[in-house]
DOSELUM-459559 format. One record per residue: residue number from 1; residue in three letters; z, y, x of N, C-alpha, C in turn. Coordinates in Angstrom, 2 decimals, always signed. Example, Ala and Ser with C-alpha at 12.3 -4.5 7.8 and 13.67 -1.06 7.14 Angstrom:
[1, 'Ala', [+7.80, -5.69, +13.19], [+7.80, -4.50, +12.30], [+7.80, -3.30, +13.20]],
[2, 'Ser', [+7.08, -2.25, +12.85], [+7.14, -1.06, +13.67], [+7.87, +0.03, +12.90]],
% end
This chain:
[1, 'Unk', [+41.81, -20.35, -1.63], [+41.08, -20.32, -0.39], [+39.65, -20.82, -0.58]],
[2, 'Unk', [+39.73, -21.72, -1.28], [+38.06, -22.43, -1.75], [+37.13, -21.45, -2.53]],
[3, 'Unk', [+38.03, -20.70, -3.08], [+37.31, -19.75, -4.68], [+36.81, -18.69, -2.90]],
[4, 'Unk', [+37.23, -18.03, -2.03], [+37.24, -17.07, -1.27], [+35.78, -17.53, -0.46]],
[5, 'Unk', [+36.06, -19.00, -0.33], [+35.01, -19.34, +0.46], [+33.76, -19.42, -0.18]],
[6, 'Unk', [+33.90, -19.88, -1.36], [+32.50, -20.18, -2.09], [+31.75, -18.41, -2.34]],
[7, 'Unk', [+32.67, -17.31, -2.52], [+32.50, -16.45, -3.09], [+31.65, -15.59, -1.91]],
[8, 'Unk', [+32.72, -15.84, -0.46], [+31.69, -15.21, +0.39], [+30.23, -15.65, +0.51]],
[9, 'Unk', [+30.17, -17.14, +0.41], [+28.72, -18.11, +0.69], [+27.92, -17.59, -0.05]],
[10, 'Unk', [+28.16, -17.23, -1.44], [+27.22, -16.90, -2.66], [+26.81, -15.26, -2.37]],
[11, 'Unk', [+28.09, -14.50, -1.80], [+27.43, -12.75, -1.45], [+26.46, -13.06, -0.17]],
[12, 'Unk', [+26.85, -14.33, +0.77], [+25.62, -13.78, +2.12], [+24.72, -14.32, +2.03]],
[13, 'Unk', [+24.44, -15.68, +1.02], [+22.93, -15.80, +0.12], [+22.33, -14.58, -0.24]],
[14, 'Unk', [+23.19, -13.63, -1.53], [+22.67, -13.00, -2.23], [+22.25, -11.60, -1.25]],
[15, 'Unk', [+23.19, -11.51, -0.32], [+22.85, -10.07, +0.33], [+21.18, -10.63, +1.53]],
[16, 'Unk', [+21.45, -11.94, +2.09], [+19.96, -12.59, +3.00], [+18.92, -12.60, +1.63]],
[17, 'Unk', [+18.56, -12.83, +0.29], [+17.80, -12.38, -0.47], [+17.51, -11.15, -0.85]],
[18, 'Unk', [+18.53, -10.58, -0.37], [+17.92, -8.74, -0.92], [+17.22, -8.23, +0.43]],
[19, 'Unk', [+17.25, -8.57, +1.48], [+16.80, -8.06, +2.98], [+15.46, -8.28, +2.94]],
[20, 'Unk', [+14.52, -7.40, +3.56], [+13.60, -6.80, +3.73], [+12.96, -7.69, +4.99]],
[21, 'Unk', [+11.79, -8.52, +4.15], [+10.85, -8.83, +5.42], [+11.16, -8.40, +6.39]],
[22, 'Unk', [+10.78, -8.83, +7.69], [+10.33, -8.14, +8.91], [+8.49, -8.38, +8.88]],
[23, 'Unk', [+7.79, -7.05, +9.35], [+6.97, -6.93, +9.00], [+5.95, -8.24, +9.94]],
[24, 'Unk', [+5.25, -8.64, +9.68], [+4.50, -9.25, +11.18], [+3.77, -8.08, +12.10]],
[25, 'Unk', [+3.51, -8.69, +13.07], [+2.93, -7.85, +14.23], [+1.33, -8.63, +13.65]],
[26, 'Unk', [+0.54, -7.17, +13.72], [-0.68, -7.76, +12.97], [-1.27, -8.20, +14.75]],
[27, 'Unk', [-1.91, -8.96, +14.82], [-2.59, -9.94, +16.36], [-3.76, -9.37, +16.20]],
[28, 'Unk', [-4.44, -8.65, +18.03], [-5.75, -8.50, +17.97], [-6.55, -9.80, +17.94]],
[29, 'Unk', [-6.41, -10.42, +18.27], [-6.81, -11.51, +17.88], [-8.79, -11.63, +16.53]],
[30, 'Unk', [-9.36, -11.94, +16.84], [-10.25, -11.26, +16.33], [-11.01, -10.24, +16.23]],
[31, 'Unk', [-11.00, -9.06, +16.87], [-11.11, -8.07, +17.18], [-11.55, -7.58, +18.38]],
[32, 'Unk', [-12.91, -7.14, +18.65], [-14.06, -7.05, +19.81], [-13.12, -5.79, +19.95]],
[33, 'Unk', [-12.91, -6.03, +21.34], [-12.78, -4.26, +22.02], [-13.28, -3.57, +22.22]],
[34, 'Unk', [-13.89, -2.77, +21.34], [-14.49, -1.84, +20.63], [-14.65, -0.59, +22.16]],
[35, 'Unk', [-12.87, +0.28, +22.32], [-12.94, +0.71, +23.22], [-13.09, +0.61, +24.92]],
[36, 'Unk', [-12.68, -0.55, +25.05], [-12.92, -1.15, +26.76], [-14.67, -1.45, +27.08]],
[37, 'Unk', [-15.40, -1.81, +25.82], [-16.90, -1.59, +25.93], [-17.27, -0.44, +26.39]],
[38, 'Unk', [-16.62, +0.49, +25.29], [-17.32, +1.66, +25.39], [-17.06, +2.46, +26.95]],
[39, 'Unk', [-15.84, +2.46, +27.27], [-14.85, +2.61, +28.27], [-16.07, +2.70, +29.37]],
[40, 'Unk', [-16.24, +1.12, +29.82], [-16.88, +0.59, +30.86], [-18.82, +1.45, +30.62]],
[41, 'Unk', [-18.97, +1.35, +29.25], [-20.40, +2.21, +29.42], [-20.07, +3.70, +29.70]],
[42, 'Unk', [-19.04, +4.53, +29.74], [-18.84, +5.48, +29.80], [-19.17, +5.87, +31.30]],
[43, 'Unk', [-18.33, +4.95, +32.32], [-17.94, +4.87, +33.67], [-19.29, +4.56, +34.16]],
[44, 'Unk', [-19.91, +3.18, +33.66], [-21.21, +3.32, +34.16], [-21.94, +4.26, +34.15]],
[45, 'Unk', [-22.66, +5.09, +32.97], [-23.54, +5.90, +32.68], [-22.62, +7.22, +33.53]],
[46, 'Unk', [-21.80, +8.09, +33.62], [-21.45, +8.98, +34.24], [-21.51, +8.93, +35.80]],
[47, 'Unk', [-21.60, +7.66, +36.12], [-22.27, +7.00, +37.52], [-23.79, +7.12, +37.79]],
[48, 'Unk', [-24.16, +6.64, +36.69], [-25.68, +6.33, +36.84], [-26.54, +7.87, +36.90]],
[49, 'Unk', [-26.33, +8.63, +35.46], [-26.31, +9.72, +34.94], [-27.99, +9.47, +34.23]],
[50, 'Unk', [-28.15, +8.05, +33.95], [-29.70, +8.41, +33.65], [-30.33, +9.70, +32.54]],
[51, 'Unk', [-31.41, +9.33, +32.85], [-32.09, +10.28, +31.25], [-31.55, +10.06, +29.72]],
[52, 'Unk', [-31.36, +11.04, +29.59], [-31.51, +11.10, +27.55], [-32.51, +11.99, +26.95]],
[53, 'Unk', [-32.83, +11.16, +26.30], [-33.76, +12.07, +24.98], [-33.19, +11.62, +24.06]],
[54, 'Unk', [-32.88, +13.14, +23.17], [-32.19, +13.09, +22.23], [-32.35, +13.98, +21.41]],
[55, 'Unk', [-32.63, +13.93, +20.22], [-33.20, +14.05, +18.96], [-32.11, +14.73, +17.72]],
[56, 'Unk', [-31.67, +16.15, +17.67], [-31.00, +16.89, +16.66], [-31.55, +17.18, +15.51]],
[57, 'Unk', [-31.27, +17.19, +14.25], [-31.80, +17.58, +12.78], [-30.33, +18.25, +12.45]],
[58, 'Unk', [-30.42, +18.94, +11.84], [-29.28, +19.40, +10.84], [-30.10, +20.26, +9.37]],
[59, 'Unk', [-29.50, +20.49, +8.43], [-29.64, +20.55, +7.33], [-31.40, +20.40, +7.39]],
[60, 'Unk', [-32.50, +21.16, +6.60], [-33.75, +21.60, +6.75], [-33.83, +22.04, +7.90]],
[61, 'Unk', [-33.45, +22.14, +9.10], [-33.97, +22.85, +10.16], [-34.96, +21.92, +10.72]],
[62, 'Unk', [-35.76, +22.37, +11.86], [-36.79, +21.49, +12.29], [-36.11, +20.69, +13.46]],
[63, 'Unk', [-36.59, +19.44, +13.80], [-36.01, +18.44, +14.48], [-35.56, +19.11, +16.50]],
[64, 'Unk', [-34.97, +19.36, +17.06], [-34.70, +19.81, +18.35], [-34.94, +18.52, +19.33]],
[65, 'Unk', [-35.59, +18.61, +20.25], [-35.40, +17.50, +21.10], [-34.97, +18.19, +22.65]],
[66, 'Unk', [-34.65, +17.31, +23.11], [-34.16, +17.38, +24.40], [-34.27, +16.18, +25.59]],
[67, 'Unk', [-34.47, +16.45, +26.97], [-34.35, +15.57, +27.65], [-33.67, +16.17, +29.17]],
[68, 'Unk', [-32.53, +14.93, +29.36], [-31.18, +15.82, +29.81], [-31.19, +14.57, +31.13]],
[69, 'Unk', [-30.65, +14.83, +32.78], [-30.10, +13.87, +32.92], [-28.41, +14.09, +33.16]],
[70, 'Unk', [-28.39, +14.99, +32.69], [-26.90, +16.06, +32.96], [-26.03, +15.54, +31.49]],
[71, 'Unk', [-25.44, +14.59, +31.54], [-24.65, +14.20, +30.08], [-23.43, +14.01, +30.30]],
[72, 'Unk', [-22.48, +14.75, +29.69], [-21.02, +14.11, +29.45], [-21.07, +12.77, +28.42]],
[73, 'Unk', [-20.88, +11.97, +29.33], [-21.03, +10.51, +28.48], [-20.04, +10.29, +27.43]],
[74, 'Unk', [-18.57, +10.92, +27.76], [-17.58, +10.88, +27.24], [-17.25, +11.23, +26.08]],
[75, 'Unk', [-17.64, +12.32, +25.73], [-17.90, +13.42, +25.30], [-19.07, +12.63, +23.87]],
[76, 'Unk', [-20.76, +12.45, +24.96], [-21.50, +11.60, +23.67], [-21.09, +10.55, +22.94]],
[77, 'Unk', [-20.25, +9.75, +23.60], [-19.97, +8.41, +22.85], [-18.39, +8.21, +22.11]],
[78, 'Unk', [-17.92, +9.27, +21.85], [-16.68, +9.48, +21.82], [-16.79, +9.13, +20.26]],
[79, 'Unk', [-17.37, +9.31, +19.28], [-17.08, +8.23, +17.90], [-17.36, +6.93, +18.35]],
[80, 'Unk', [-17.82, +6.30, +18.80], [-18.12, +5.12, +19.15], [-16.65, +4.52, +19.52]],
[81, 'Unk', [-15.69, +5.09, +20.01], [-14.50, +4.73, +21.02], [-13.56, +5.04, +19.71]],
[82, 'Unk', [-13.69, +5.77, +18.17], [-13.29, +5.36, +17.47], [-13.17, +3.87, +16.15]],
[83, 'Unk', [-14.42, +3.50, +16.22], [-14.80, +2.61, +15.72], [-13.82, +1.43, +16.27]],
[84, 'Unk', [-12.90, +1.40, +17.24], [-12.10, +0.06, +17.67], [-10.79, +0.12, +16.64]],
[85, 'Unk', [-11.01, -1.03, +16.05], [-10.05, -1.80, +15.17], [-8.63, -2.67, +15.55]],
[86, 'Unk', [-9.38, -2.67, +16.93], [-8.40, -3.37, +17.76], [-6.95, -2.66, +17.90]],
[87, 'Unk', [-7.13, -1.33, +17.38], [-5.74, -0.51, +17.93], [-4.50, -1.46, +16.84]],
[88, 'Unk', [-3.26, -1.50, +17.08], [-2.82, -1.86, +15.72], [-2.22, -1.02, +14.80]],
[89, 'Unk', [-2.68, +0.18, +14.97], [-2.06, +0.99, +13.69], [-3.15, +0.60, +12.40]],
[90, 'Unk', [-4.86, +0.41, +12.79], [-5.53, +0.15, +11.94], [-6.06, -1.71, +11.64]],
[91, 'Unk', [-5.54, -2.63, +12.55], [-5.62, -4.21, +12.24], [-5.55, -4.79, +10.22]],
[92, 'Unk', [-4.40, -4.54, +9.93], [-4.02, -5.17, +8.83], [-5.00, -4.82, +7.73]],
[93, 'Unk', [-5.45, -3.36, +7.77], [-6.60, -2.75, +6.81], [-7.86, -3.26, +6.74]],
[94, 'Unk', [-8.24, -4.05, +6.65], [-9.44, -4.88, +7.12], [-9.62, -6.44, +7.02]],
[95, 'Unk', [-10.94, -7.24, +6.26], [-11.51, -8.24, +5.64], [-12.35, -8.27, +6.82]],
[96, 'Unk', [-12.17, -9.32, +7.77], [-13.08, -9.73, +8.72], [-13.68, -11.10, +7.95]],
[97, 'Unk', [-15.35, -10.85, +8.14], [-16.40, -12.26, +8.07], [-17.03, -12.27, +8.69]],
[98, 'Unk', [-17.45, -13.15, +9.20], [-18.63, -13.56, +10.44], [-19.63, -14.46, +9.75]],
[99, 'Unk', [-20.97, -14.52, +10.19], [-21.95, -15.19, +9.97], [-22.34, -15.79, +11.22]],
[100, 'Unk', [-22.93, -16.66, +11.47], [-24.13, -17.33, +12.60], [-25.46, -16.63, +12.40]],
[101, 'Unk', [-26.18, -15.88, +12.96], [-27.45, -15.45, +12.44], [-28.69, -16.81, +13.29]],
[102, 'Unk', [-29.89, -16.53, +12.58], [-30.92, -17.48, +13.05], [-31.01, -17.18, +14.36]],
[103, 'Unk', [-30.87, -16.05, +15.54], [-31.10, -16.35, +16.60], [-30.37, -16.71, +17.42]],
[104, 'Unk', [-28.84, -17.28, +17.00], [-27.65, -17.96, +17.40], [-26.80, -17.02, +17.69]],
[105, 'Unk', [-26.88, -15.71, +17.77], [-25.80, -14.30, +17.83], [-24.84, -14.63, +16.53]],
[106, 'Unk', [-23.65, -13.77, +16.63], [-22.92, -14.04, +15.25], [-22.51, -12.26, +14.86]],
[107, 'Unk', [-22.61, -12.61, +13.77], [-22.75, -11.30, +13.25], [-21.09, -11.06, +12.54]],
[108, 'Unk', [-20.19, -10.32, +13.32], [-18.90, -9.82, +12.42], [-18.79, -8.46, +11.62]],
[109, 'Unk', [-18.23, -8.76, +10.35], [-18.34, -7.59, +9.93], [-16.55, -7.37, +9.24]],
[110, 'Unk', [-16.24, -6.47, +9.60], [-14.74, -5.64, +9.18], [-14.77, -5.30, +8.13]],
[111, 'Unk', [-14.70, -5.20, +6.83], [-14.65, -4.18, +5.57], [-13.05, -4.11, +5.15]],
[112, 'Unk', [-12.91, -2.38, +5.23], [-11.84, -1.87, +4.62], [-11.08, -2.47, +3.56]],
[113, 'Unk', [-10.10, -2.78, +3.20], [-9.77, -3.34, +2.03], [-9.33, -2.17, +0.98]],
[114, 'Unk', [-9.51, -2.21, -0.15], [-9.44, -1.37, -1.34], [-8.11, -0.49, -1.23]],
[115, 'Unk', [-7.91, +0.62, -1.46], [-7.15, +1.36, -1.00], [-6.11, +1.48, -0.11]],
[116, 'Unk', [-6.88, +0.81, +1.22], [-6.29, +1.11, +2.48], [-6.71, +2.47, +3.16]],
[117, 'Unk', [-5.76, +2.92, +3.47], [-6.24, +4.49, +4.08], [-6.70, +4.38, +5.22]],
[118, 'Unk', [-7.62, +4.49, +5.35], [-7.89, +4.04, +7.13], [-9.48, +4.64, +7.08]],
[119, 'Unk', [-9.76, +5.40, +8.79], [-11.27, +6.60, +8.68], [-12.28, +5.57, +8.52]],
[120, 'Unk', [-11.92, +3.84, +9.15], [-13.55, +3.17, +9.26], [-14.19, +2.48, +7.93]],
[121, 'Unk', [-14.89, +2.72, +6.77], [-15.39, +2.35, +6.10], [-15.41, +0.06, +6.45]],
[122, 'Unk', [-15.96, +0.22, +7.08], [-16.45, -0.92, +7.92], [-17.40, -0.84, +9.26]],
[123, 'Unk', [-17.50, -2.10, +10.19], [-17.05, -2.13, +10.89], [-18.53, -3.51, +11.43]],
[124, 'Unk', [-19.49, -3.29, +11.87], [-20.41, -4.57, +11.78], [-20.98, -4.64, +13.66]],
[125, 'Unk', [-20.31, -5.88, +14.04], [-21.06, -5.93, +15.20], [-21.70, -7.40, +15.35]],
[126, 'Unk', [-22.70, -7.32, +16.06], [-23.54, -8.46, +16.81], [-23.19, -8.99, +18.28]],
[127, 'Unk', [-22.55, -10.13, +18.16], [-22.13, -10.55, +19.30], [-23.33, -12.06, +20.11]],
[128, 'Unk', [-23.47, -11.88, +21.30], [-24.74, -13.14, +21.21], [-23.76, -14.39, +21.79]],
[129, 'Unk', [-23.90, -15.49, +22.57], [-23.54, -16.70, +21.94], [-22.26, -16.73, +22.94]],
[130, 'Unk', [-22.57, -15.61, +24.14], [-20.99, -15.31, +25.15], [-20.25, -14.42, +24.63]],
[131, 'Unk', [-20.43, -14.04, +23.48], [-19.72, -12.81, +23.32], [-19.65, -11.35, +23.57]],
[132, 'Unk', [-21.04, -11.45, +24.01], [-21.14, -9.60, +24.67], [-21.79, -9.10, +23.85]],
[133, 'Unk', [-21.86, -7.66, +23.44], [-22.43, -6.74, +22.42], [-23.17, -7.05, +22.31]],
[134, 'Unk', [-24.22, -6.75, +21.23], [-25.70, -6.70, +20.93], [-25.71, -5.28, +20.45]],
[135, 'Unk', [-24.74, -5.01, +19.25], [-25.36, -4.19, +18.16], [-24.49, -3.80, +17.48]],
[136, 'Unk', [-23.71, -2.84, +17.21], [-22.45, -1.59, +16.73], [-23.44, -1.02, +15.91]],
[137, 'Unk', [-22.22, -1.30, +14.55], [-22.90, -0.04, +13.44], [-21.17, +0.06, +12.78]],
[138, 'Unk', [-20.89, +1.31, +12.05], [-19.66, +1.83, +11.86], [-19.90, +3.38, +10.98]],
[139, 'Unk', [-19.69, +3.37, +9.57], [-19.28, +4.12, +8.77], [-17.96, +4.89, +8.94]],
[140, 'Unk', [-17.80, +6.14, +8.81], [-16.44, +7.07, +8.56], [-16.45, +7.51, +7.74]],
[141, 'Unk', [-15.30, +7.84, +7.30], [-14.98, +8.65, +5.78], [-13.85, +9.15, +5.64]],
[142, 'Unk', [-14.10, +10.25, +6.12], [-12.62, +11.65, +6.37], [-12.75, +12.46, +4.99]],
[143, 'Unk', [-11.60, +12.49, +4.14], [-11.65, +13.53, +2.99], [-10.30, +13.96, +2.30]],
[144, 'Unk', [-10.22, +14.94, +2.17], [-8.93, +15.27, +1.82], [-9.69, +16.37, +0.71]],
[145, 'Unk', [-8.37, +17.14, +0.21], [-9.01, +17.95, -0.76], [-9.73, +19.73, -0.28]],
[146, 'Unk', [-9.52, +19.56, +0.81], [-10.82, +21.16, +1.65], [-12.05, +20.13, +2.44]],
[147, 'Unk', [-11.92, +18.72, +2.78], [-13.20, +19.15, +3.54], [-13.23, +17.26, +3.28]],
[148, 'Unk', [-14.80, +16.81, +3.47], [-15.36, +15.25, +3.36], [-16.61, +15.27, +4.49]],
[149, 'Unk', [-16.32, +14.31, +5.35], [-17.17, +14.20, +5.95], [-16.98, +12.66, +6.04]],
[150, 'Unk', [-18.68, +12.13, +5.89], [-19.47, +10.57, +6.05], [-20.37, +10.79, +6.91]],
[151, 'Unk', [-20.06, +9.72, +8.30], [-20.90, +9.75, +9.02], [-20.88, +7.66, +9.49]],
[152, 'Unk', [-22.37, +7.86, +9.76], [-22.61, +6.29, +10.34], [-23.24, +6.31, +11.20]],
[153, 'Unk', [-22.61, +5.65, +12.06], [-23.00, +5.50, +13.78], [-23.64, +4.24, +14.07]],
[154, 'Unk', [-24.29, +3.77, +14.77], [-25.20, +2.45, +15.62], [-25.22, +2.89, +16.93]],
[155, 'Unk', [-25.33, +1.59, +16.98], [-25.49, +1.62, +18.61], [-25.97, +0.43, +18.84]],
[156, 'Unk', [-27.44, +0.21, +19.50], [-28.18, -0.46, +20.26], [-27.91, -1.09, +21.90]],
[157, 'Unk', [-28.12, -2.43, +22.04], [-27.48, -2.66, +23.17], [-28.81, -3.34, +24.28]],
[158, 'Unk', [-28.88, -3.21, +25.41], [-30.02, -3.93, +26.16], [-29.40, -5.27, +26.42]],
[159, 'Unk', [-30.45, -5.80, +25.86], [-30.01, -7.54, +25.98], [-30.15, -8.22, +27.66]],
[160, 'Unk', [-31.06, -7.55, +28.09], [-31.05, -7.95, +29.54], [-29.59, -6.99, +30.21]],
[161, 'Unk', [-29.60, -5.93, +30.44], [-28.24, -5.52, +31.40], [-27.02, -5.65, +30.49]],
[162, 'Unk', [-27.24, -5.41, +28.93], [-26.03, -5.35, +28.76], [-25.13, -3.94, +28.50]],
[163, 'Unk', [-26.23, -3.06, +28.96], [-25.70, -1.92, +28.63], [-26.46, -1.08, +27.20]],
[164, 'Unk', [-25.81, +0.46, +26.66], [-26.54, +0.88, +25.88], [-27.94, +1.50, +26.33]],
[165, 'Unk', [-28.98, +1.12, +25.32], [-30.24, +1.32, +25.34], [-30.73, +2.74, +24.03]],
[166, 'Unk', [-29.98, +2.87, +23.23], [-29.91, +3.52, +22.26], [-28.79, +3.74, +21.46]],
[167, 'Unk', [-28.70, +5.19, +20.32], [-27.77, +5.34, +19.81], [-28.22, +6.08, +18.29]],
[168, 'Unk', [-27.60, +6.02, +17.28], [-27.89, +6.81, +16.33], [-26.80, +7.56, +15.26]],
[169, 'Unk', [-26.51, +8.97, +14.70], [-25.42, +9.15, +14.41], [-25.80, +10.02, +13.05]],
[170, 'Unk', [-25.47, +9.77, +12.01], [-26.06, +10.16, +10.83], [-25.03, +10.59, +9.75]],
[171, 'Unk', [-25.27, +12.03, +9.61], [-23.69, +12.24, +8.73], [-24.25, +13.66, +7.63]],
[172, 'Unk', [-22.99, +13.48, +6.67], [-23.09, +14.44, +5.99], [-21.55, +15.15, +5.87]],
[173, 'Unk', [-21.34, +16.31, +6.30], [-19.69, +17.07, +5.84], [-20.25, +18.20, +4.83]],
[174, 'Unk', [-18.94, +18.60, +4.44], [-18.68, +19.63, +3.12], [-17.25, +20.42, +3.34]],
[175, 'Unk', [-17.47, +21.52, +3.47], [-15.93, +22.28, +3.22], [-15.71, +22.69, +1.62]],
[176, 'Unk', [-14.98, +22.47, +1.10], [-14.70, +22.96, -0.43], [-15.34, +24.22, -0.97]],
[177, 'Unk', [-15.28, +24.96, -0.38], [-16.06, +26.31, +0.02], [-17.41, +26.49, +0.34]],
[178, 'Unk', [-17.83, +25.47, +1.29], [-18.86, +25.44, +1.91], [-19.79, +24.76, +1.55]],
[179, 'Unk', [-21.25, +25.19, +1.87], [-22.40, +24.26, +1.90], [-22.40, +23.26, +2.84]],
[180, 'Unk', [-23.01, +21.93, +1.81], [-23.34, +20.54, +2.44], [-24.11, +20.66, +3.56]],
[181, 'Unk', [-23.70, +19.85, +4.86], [-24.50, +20.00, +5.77], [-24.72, +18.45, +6.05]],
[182, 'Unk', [-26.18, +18.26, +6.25], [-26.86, +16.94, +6.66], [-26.83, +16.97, +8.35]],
[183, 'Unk', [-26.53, +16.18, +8.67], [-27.07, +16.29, +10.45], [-27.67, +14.67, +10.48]],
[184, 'Unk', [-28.44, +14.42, +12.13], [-28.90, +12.93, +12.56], [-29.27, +14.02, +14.00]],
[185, 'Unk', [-28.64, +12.39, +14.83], [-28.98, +12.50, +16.29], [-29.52, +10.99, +16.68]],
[186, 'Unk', [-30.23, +11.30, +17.19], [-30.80, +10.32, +17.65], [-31.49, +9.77, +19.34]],
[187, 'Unk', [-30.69, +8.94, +19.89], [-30.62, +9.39, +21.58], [-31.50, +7.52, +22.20]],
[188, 'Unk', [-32.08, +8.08, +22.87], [-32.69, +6.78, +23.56], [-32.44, +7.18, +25.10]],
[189, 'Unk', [-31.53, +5.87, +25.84], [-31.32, +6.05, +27.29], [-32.74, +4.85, +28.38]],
% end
């Protein structure tokens, strides 16, 4: 009866050592909401509907400008609303550091960790001393074996309202097949 007992004790050690983590729940925790910013500038500006001038290049062509007050906001800022890290399918992929900068804002920056699959390169925002935006910048990098596209986005923030004041979106794609195409937009509200 003793040999039975010891024998089970030693299999439900050995079988609780072969069992499989439970994974943690990665915590937003750290992590500016990327999309509820954008969210709320969306709602505003489709309210407001101010002016854009906005500034197209693609490959050698000559620069296009435009001035619109007719904008699907949704629509324009819609990489921007990718850049949130906060989701948790993409949390764990990512080396968060922060700095203090000299004008007391703190500067966080996200970097991808080494072969994590994930579209945001990194991830750099400016927060001032409450915590509200300053300044979004965000690399992508989509590539498989037909098509690569790198694009880096900014986004400028008005320090008095609080809302966006500017935007900039700078990319290069390739189809396997296809010629490299350069684009930059460049939008001031």
């Amino acid at each position: 009866m003793k040999k039975q007992y010891i024998l089970a004790l030693v299999v439900s050690f050995l079988a609780a050592a072969c069992e499989q983590p439970v994974p943690r729940a990665a915590s937003a925790e750290g992590f500016f909401d990327v999309s509820a910013y954008i969210q709320n500038q969306i709602d505003y500006l489709q309210a407001e509907q101010p002016m854009l001038l906005k500034s197209v290049q693609t490959g050698d062509n000559p620069v296009e400008t435009i001035e619109t007050g007719d904008t699907d906001w949704e629509e324009e800022l819609a990489i921007f609303t990718e850049a949130d890290l906060k989701r948790p399918s993409l949390r764990d992929y990512y080396i968060r550091k922060e700095e203090r900068l000299p004008n007391g804002n703190l500067a966080v920056r996200y970097n991808k960790m080494e072969d994590a699959e994930a579209p945001i390169e990194y991830l750099y925002l400016e927060l001032n001393p409450d915590k509200t935006l300053q300044h979004l910048e965000a690399m992508f990098l989509d590539e498989n074996i037909l098509f690569f596209s790198k694009r880096k986005a900014s986004l400028s923030i008005d320090q008095g309202s609080g809302n966006i004041s500017s935007y900039k979106i700078e990319g290069v794609q390739k189809l396997i097949l296809g010629d490299t195409l350069q684009y930059a937009v460049h939008a001031n509200l």
